[in-house]
C-alpha positions as CSV (number, residue, x, y, z in Angstrom):
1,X,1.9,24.7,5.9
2,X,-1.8,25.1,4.7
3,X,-2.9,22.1,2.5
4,X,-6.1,23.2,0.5
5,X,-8.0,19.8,0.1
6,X,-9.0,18.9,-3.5
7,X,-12.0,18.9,-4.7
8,X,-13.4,15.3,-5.4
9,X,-15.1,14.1,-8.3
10,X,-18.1,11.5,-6.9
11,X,-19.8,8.9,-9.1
12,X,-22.9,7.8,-7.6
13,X,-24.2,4.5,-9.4
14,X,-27.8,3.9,-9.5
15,X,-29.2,1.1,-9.1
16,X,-31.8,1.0,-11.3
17,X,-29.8,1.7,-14.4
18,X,-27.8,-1.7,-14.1
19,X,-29.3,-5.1,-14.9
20,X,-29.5,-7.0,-11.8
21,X,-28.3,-10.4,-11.4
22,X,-30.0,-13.6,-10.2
23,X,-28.6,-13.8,-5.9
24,X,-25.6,-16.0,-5.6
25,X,-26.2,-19.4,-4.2
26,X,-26.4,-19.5,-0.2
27,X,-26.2,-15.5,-0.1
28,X,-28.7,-15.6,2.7
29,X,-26.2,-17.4,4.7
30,X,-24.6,-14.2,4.8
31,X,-25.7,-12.4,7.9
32,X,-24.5,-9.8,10.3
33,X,-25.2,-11.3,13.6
34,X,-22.4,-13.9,12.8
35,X,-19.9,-11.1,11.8
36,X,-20.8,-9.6,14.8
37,X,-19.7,-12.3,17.2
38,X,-16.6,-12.7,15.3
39,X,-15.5,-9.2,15.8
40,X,-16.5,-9.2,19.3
41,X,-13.7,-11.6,19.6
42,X,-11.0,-10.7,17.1
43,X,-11.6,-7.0,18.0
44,X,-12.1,-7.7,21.9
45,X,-9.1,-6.1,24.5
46,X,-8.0,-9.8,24.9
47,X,-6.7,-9.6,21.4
48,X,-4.6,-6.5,21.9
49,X,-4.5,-5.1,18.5
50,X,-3.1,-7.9,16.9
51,X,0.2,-5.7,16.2
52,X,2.8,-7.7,14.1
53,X,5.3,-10.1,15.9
54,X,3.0,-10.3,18.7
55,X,1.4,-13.2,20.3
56,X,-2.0,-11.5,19.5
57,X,-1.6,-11.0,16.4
58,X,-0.1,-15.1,16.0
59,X,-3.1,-15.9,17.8
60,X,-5.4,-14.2,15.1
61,X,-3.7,-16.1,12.3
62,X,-4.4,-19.7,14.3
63,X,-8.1,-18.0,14.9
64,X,-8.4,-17.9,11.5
65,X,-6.6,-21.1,10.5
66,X,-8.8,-22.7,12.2
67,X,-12.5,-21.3,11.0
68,X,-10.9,-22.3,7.6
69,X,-10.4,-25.9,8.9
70,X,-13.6,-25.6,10.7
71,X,-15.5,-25.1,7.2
72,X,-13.7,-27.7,5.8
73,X,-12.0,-25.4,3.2
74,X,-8.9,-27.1,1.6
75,X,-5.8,-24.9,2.3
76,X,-4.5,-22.5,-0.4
77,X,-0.9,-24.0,0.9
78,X,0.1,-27.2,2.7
79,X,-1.0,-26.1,6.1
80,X,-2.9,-22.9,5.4
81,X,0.1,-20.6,6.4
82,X,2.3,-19.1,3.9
83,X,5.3,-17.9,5.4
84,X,7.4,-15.2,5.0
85,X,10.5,-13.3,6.5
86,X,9.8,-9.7,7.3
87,X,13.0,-7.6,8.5
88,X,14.4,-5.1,10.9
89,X,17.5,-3.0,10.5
90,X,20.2,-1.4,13.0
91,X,22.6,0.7,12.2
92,X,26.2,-0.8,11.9
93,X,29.7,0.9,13.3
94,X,31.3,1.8,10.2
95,X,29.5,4.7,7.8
96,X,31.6,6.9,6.0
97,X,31.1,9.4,2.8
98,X,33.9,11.1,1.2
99,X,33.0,13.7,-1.4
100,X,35.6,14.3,-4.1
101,X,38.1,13.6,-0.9
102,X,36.5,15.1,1.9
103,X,34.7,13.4,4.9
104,X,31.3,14.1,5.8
105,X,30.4,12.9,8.9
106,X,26.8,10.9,9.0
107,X,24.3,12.2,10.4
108,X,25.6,15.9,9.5
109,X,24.5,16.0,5.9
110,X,24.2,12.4,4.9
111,X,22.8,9.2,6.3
112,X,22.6,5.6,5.0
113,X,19.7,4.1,3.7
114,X,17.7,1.9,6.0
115,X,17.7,-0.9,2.9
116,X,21.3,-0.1,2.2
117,X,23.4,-3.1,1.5
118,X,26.2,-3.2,4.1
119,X,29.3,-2.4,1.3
120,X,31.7,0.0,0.0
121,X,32.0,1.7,-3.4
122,X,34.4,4.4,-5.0
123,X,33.9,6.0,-8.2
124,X,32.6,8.8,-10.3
125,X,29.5,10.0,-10.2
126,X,26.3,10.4,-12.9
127,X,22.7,12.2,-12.7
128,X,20.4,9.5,-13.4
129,X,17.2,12.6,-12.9
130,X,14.7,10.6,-10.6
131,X,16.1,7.2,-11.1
132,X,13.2,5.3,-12.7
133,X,12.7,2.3,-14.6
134,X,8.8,1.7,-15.2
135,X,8.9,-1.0,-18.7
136,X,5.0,-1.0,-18.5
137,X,5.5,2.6,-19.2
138,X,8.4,2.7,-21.6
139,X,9.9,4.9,-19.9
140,X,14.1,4.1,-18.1
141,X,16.4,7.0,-16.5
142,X,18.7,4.1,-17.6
143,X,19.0,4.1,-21.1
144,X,23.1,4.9,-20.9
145,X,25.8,2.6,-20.4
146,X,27.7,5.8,-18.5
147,X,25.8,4.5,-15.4
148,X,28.0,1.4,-15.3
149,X,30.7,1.6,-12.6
150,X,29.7,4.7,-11.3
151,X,27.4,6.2,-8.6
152,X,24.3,7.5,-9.7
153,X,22.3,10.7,-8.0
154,X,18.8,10.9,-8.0
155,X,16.5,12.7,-6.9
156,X,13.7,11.9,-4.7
157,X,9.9,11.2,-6.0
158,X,8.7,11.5,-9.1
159,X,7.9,13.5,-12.6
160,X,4.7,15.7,-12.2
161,X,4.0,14.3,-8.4
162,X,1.3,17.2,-8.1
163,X,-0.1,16.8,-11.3
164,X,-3.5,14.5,-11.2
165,X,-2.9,13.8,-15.0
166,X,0.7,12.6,-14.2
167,X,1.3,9.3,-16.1
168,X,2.8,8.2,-13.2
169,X,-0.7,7.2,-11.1
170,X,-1.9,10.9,-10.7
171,X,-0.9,12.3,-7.4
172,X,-1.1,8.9,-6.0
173,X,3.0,8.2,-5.2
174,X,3.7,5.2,-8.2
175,X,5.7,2.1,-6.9
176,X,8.3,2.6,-9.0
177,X,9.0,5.7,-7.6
178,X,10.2,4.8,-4.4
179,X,13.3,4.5,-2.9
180,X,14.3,1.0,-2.8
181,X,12.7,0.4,-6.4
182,X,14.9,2.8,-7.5
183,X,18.0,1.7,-6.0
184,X,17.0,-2.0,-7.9
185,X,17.0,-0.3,-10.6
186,X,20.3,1.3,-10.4
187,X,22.1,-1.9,-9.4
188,X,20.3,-3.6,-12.3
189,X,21.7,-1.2,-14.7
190,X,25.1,-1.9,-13.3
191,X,25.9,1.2,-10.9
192,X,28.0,0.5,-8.1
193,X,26.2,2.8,-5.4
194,X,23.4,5.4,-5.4
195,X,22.9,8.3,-3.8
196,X,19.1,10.2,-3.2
197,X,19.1,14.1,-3.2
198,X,15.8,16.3,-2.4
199,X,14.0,17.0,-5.7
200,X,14.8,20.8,-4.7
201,X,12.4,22.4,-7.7
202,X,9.8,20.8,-5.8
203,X,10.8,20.3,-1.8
204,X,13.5,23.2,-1.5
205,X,14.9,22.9,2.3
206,X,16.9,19.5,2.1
207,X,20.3,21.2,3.1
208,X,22.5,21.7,5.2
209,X,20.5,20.2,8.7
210,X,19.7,17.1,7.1
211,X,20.2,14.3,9.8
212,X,20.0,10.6,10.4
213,X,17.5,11.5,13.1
214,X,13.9,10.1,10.4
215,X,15.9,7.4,9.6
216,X,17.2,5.7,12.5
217,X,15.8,7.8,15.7
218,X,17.1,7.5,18.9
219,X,13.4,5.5,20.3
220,X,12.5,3.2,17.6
221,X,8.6,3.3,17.0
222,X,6.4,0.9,19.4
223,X,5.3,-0.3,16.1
224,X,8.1,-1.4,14.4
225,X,9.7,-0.8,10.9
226,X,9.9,-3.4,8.8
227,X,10.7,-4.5,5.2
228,X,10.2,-7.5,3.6
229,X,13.4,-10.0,3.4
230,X,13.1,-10.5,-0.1
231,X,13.6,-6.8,-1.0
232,X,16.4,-6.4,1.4
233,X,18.2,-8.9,-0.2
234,X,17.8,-7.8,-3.7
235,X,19.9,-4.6,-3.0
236,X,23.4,-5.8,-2.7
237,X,24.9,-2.2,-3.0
238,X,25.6,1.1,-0.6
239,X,22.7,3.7,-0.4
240,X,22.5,6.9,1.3
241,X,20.7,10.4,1.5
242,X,22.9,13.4,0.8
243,X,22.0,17.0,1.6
244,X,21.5,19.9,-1.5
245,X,24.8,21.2,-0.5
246,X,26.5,18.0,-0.7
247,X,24.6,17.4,-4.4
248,X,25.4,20.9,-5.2
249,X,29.4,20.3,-5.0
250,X,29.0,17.0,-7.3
251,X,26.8,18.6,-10.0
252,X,29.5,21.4,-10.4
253,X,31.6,20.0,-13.4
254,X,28.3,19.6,-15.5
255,X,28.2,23.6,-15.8
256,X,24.5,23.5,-13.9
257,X,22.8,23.8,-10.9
258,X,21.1,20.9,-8.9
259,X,17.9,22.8,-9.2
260,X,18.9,22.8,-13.2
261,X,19.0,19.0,-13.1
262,X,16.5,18.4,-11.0
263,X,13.6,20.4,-13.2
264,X,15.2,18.9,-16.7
265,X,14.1,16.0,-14.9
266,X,10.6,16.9,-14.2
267,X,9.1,16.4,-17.9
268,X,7.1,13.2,-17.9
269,X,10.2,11.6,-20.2
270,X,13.1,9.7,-19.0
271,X,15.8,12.0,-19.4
272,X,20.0,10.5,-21.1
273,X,22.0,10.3,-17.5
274,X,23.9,12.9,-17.4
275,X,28.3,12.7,-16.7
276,X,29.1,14.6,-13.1
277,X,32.9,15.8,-14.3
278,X,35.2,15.6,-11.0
279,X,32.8,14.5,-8.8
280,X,34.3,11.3,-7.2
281,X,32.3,9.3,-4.0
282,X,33.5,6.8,-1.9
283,X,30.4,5.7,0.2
284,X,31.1,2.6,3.1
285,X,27.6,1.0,4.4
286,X,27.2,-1.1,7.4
287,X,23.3,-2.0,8.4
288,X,22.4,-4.6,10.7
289,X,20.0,-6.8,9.5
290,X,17.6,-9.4,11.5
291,X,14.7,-11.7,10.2
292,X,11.1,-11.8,11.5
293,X,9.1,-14.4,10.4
294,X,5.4,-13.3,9.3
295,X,2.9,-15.4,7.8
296,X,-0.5,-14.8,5.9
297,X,-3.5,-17.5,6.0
298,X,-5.1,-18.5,2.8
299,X,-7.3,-21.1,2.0
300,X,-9.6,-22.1,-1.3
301,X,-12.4,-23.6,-2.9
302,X,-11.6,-25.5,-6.3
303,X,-13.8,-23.9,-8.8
304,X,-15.8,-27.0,-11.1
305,X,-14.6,-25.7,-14.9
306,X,-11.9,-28.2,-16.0
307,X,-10.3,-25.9,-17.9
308,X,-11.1,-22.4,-15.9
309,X,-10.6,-24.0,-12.4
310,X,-6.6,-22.8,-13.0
311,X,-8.1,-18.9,-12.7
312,X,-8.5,-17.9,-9.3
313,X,-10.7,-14.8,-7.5
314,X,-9.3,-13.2,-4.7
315,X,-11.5,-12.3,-1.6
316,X,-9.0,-10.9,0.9
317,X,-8.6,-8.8,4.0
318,X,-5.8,-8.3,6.6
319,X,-5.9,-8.9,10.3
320,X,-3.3,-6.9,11.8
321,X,-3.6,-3.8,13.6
322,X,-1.4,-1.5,15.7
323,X,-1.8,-3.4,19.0
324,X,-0.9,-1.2,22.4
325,X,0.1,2.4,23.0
326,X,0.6,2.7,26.6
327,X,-2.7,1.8,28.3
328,X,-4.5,2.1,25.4
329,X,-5.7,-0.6,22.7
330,X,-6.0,-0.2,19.5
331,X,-8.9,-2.8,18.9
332,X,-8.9,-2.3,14.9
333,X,-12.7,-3.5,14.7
334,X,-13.5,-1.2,11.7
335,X,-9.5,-2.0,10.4
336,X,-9.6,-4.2,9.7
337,X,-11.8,-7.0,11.5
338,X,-14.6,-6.2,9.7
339,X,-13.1,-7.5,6.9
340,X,-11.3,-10.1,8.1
341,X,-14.6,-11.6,9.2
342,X,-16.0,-10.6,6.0
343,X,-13.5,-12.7,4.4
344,X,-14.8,-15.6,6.6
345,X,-18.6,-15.3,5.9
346,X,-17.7,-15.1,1.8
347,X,-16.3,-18.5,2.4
348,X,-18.9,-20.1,4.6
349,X,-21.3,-18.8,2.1
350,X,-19.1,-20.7,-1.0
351,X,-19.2,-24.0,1.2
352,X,-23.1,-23.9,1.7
353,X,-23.2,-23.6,-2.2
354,X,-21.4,-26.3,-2.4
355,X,-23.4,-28.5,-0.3
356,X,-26.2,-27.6,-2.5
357,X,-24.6,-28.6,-5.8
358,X,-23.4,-25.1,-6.9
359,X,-19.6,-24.5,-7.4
360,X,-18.1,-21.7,-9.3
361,X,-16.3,-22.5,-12.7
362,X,-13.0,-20.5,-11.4
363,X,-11.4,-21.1,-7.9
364,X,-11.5,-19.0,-5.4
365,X,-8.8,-17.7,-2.8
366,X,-10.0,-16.3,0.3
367,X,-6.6,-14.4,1.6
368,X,-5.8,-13.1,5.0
369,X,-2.8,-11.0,4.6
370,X,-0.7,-10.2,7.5
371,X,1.2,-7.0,8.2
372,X,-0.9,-4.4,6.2
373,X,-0.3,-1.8,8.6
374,X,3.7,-1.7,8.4
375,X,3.6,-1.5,4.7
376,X,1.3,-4.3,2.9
377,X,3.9,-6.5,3.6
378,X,1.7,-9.2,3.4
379,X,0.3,-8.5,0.4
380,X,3.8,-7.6,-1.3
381,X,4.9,-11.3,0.2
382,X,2.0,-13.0,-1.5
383,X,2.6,-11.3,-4.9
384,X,6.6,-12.0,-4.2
385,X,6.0,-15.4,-3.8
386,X,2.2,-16.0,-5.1
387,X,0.6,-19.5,-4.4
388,X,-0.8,-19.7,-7.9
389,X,0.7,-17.9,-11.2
390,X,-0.6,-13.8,-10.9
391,X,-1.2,-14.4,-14.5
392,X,-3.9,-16.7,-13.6
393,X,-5.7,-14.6,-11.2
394,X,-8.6,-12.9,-12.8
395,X,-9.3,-10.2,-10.1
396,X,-9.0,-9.0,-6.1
397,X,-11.9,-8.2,-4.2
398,X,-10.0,-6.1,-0.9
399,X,-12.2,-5.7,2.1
400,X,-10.9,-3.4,4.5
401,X,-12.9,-0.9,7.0
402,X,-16.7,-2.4,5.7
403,X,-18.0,-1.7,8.7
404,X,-18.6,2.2,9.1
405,X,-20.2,5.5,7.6
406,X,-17.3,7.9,6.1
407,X,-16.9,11.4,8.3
408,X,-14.4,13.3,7.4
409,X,-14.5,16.8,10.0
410,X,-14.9,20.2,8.7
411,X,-11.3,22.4,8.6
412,X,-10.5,23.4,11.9
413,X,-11.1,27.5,11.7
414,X,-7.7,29.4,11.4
415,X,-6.3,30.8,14.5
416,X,-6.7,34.2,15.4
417,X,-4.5,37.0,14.6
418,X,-1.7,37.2,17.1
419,X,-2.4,34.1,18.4
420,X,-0.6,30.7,18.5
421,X,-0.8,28.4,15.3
422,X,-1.4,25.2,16.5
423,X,-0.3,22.2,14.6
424,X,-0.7,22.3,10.9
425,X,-4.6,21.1,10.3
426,X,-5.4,24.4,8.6
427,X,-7.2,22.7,5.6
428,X,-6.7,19.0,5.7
429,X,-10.2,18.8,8.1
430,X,-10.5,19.2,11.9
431,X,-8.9,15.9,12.3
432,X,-5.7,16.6,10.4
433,X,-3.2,15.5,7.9
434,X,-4.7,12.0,7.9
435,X,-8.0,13.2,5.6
436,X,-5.8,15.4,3.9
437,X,-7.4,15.9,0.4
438,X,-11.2,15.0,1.5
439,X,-13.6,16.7,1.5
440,X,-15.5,17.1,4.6
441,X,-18.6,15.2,5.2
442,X,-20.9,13.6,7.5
443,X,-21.8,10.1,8.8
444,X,-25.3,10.7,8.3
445,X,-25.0,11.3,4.4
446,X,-22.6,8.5,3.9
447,X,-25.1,6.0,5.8
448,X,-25.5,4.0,2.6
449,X,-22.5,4.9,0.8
450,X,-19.7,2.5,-0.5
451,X,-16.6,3.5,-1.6
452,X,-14.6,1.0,-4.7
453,X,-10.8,2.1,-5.1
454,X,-9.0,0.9,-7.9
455,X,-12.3,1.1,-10.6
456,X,-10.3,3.7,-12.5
457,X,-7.8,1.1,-13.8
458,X,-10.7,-1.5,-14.6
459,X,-13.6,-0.7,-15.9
460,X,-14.6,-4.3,-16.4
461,X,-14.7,-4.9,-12.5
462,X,-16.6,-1.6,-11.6
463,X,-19.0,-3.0,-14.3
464,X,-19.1,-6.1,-12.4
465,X,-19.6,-4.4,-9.4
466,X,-22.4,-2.2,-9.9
467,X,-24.5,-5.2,-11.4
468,X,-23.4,-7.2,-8.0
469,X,-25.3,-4.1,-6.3
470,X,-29.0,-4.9,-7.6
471,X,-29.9,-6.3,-4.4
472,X,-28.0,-4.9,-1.9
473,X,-29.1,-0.8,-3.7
474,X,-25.9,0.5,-2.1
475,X,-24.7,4.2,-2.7
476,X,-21.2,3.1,-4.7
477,X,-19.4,5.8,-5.1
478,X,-15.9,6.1,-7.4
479,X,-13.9,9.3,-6.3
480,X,-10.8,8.3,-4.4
481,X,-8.7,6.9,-7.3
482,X,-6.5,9.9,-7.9
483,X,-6.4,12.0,-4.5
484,X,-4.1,13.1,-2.4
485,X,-4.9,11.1,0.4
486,X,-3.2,8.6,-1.3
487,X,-5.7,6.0,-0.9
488,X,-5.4,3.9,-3.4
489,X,-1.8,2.6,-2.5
490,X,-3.2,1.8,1.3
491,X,-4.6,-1.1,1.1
492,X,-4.1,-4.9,-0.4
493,X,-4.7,-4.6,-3.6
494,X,-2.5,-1.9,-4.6
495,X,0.8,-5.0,-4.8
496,X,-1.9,-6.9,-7.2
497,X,-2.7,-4.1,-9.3
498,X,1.2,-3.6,-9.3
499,X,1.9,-6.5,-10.9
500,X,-0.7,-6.1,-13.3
501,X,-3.8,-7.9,-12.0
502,X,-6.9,-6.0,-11.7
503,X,-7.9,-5.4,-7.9
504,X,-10.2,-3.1,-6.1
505,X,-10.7,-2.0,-2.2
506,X,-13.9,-2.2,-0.9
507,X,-14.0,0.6,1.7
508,X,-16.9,2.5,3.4
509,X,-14.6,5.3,4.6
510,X,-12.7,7.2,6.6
511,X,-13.8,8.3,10.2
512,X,-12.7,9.5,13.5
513,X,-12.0,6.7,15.2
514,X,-9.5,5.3,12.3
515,X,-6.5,4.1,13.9
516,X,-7.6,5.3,17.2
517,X,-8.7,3.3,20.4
518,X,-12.4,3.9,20.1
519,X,-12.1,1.6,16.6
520,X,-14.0,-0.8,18.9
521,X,-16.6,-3.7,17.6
522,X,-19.8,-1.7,19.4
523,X,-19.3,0.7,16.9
524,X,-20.1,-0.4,13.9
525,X,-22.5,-0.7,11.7
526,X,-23.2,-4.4,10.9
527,X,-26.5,-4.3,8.7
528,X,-24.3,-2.3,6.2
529,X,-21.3,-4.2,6.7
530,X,-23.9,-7.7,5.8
531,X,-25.0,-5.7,2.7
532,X,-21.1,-4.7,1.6
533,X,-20.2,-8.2,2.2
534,X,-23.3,-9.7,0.2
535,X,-21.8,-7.4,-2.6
536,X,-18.6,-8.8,-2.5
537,X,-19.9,-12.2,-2.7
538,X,-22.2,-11.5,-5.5
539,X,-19.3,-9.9,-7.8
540,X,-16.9,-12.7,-6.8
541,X,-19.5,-15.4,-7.9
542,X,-20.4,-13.1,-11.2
543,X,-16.6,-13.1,-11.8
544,X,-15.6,-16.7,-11.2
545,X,-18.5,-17.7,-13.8
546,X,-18.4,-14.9,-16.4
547,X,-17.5,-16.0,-19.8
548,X,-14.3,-13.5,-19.8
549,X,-12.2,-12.2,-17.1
550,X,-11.5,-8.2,-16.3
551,X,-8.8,-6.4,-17.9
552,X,-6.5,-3.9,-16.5
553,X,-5.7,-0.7,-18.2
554,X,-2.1,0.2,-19.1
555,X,-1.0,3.5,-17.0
């Protein structure tokens, strides 16, 4: 399918239209050639792409553990680590579906749920439309008690997904439009079971060949899936995937079509659930479940306020990658080591200060999150199970891939006629659906260029940040809030901003070697990267002293 790729609205600030603040104390301390030997090592071969649940990636966390101790930081958390359970899922023996009494057998039609609760359920059946509850919006599928005892069918995604003015984050996929957020939210309405359906008016084709072959392949990725514990263990009833054709039989009773239901759904409202008459389910679950222990690395400086030492700033990073394919490494220098050793100048520089006799009035968190890649897992662990109140935390300053210029490649041409399509890039760039939605550009025009995601929901913080910038006269550039590359729920921040705190990434971009082996240390460019992370440092000192903290805009 040809994707067009949207056009992008860019805000360039200037520099010399914001006031520019007096340099943060021991800024100078600050300087690329000692970011440069610490990616040499965390990005090096020997460190093998730090992939989670891999001694590399263990020794990274001790690596960093250490340069903490080493700078005589206190730890965020009695011993620096905070950990976590992430978790991995087999299938069990016994899945079975009957549909108003007949059998469907899985994996022909129907599959469980990876997060499914291993359980069985019998009962009617009722159209909950896309099965959300978002309270910050007002807005509940919910808001019936016919739900109770029953199954509910849902359809997958979300109102207006392809609308940028959707309520729900744009074209950016919302949180609460997921699966497993939605199948917490039927279990806390009181449903016994849910059931997930294609959103037909919008993804027509999920019929009759649906398998279990996406969910639970035959070779399970060298990178692992993984969830985190804690939301496996909130869903306590059976889930699966049903085809159109199996939906279509259930929705008969009401009178309407699946497609019917599906569009009344598609308003920006929460729709009344809506009684399925005849349609009866009795759904069996079995998922094996296993624990894998994970752990983030955070440590702090105590700010010197009496009363504003209980707000925190976040400075934060991750330092997984995704470690070996075959012979090849996948070094992650760019992703994220530059940030990760970002993280650790931004504290050196807060200790120098220190020395000196300057402490910020807030405290300050510097956070190395763990398992980014396989989800933000990290991140969501942190917010799960935060080390200070989330109330308390006045903003998140995410570093991750600081060390680059953005080059996104031009569309590959379309093929010939009569010849061979290859692929499916037409549109999305030469380097395919991964800079789907940019456009393309060069390294060269992007050598100064910053990118700040997450601005759109605080204004406050991308006011802080473009007076941070007097000094450092970086290109900042605020265009990727609302795009379809769905940046800004790929990084750390997004499970802050979430939960309502205000959080931005600091990014310089997209490029070929993202996520590929040639994301080596040699490649990047660390006078820039000293100059992003001398911003970062700058707006984190501005923010842990400034008479009021950020707010966060409602969606």
């Amino acid at each position: 399918m040809k994707i067009r790729a949207t056009a992008l609205f860019v805000s360039v600030i200037s520099t010399a239209a914001v006031a520019q603040q007096p340099p943060a104390p021991a800024i100078e301390t600050i300087r690329q050639a000692d970011m440069k030997a610490d990616l040499y090592f965390l990005g090096s071969d020997a460190m093998k792409g730090r992939l989670t649940n891999t001694p590399e990636n263990h020794i990274a966390s001790e690596w960093i553990k250490s340069r903490f101790e080493r700078l005589g930081l206190a730890p965020a958390i009695p011993g620096y680590y905070q950990d976590y359970n992430l978790m991995t899922v087999t299938l069990g023996s016994t899945n079975a579906l009957e549909i108003t009494g007949t059998p469907v057998a899985h994996g022909a039609g129907y599959f469980t749920q990876r997060f499914s609760a291993t359980a069985e359920a019998s009962g009617p059946v009722v159209f909950a439309g896309f099965g959300i509850t978002a309270l910050d919006m007002s807005y509940d599928d919910y808001a019936s008690d016919i739900v109770k005892g029953a199954f509910v069918l849902v359809v997958d995604h979300e109102p207006g997904e392809r609308d940028p003015a959707s309520r729900f984050d744009g074209v950016v996929t919302s949180d609460a439009g997921g699966a497993l957020r939605k199948a917490q939210a039927a279990q806390a309405h009181g449903a016994i079971g849910i059931l997930y359906v294609s959103d037909v008016h919008n993804h027509p084709g999920g019929g009759a060949n649906l398998t279990a072959a996406g969910a639970w392949p035959t070779q399970p990725s060298r990178l692992g899936t993984y969830s985190l514990e804690t939301w496996m263990k909130s869903i306590t009833i059976p889930a699966a995937q049903i085809s159109a054709e199996l939906a279509a039989t259930l929705v008969k009773g009401s009178g309407r079509t699946l497609e019917d239901l599906s569009r009344s759904a598609d308003t920006g409202k929460a729709i009344t659930p809506v009684a399925l008459p005849g349609a009866y389910v009795r759904l069996t679950t079995s998922v094996n479940r296993t624990a894998v222990p994970d752990r983030n690395v955070l440590a702090m400086i105590e700010g010197s306020d009496p009363q504003l030492k209980n707000e925190w700033v976040v400075v934060s990073a991750h330092f997984d990658h995704d470690g070996v394919n075959g012979a090849q490494i996948m070094n992650g220098a760019d992703d994220d080591g530059s940030g990760t050793v970002a993280v650790l100048e931004i504290a050196e520089a807060y200790v120098a200060a220190a020395a000196q006799g300057q402490r910020p009035k807030r405290s300050i968190l510097f956070a190395q999150f763990n398992s980014e890649e396989r989800g933000l897992l990290g991140a969501w662990a942190y917010t799960e199970t935060p080390t200070v109140p989330l109330t308390n935390i006045v903003a998140v300053l995410n570093m991750d891939m600081i060390g680059r210029n953005e080059e996104v490649p031009a569309p590959a041409p379309p093929p010939a006629a009569g010849a061979a399509q290859q692929g499916g890039q037409g549109g999305r760039g030469g380097g395919g659906g991964r800079f789907n939605g940019l456009e393309p550009q060069t390294a060269e025009s992007n050598v100064n260029a910053l990118n700040i995601i997450g601005g759109v929901r605080s204004p406050d913080l991308r006011t802080a940040i473009n007076a941070a910038n007097g000094s450092q006269k970086l290109e900042i550039r605020y265009r990727y809030d609302n795009n379809a590359s769905q940046l800004m729920r790929r990084s750390d921040q997004w499970p802050f901003i979430q939960h309502g705190v205000p959080g931005v990434w600091v990014f310089t971009g997209l490029h070929l070697d993202y996520h590929t082996p040639q994301d080596r240390p040699e490649r990047i460019n660390y006078p820039k990267m000293e100059k992003v992370t001398r911003l970062v440092y700058q707006t984190s000192w501005h923010l842990a002293n400034a008479d009021s903290r950020p707010k966060l805009l409602p969606r």
